[in-house]
C-alpha positions, 0 to 999 in steps of 0.5 A: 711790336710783341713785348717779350718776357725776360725769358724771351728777352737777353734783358732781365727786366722789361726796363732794361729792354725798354731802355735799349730799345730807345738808345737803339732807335735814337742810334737809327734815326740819328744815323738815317739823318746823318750826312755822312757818305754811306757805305756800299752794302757790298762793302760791308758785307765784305769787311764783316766777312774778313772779321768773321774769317779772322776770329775763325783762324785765330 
């Protein structure tokens, strides 16, 4: 994976990035290794689809 430069990054230093980058990936796994029911991709797609309509209309 290509390192980005804070003026690349939303981050201000490669730390913070790193940091995220780790919280991320632990997010990921912990989720993949979740026995929780999923979540139909179609669903999903339609509840985001519904916030973005909002926000468009507020």
């Amino acid at each position: 994976m290509t390192k980005l430069t804070p003026i690349e990054s939303e981050f201000a230093t490669t730390e913070e990035a790193e940091a995220y980058d780790a919280w991320f990936r632990a997010k990921v796994e912990a989720r993949l290794a979740s026995k929780s029911p999923r979540i139909p991709h179609d669903e999903v797609m339609a509840r985001m689809q519904r916030i973005i309509d909002r926000r468009k209309n507020a």
